[in-house]
C-alpha positions as CSV (number, residue, x, y, z in Angstrom):
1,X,-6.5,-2.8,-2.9
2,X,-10.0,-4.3,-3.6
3,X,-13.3,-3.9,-3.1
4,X,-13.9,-7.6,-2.1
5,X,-12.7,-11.2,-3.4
6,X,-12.4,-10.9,-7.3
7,X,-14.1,-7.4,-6.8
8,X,-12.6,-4.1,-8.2
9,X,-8.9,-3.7,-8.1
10,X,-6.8,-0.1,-6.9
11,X,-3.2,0.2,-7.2
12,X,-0.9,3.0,-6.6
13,X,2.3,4.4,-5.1
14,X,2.8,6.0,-1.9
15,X,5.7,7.1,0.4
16,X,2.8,6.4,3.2
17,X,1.0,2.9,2.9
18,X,-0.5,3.4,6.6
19,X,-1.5,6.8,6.0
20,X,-2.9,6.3,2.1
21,X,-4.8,3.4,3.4
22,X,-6.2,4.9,6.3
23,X,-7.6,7.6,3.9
24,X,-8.4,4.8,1.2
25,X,-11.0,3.2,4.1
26,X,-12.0,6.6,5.2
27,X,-13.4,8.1,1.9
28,X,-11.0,11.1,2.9
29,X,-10.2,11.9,-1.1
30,X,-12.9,12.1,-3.7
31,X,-11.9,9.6,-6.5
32,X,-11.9,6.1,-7.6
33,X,-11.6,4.4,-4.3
34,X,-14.3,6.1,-3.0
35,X,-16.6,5.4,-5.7
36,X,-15.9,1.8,-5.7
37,X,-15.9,1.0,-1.8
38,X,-12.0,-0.2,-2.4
39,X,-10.9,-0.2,1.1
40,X,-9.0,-3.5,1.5
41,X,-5.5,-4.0,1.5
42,X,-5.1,-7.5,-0.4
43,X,-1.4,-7.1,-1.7
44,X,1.5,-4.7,-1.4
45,X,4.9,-4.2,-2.0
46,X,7.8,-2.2,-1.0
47,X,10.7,-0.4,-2.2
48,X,13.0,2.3,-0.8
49,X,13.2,3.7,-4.2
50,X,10.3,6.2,-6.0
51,X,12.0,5.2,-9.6
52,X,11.7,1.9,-9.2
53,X,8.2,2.3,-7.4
54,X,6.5,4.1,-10.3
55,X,7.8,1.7,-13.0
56,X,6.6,-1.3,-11.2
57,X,3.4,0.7,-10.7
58,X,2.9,1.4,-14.5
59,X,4.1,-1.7,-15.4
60,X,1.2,-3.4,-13.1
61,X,-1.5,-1.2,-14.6
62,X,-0.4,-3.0,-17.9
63,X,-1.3,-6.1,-16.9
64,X,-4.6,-8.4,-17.9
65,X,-6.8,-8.0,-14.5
66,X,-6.2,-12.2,-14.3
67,X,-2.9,-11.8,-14.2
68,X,-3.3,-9.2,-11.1
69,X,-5.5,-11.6,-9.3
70,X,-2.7,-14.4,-10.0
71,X,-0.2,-11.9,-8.0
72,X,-2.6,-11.5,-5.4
73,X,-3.4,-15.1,-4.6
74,X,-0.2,-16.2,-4.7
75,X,0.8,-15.1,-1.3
76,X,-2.9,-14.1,-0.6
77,X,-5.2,-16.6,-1.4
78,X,-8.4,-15.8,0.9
79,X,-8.0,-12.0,0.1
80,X,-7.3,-11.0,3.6
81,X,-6.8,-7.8,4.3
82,X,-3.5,-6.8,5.1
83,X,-3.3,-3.7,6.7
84,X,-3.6,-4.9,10.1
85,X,0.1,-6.5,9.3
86,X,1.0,-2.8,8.5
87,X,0.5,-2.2,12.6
């Protein structure tokens, strides 16, 4: 998630990407989203396992924030939000 085009950058895992989202936009949990105005879904992706899910998760948070906008723009390149898609 981001705040805007090269703004701040959210990720996280979720067995509910419509739901989480829905709670991202609607400041419903206290926390970094929230403070940040991240409410836009610019990139996701999806596995059936949680294992697999948090690895790819901690392995993202690893990354140089370049690299994350690199991911993003591949298949994203005007930042649009995505959750719509999710619908």
């Amino acid at each position: 998630m981001a705040s805007k085009k090269n703004g701040t950058l959210y990720l996280g895992v979720t067995n509910s990407l419509q739901r989480r989202i829905f709670e991202h936009r609607n400041d419903l949990q206290e926390g970094f989203t929230k403070k940040y105005g991240v409410h836009t879904l610019v990139y996701f992706e999806e596995t059936f396992d949680i294992h697999s899910a948090i690895r790819r998760e901690k392995q993202l948070k690893k990354w140089r924030r370049q690299w994350k906008i690199t991911l993003i723009e591949k298949d994203n390149p005007t930042w649009r939000d995505l959750f719509d898609d999710l619908l």
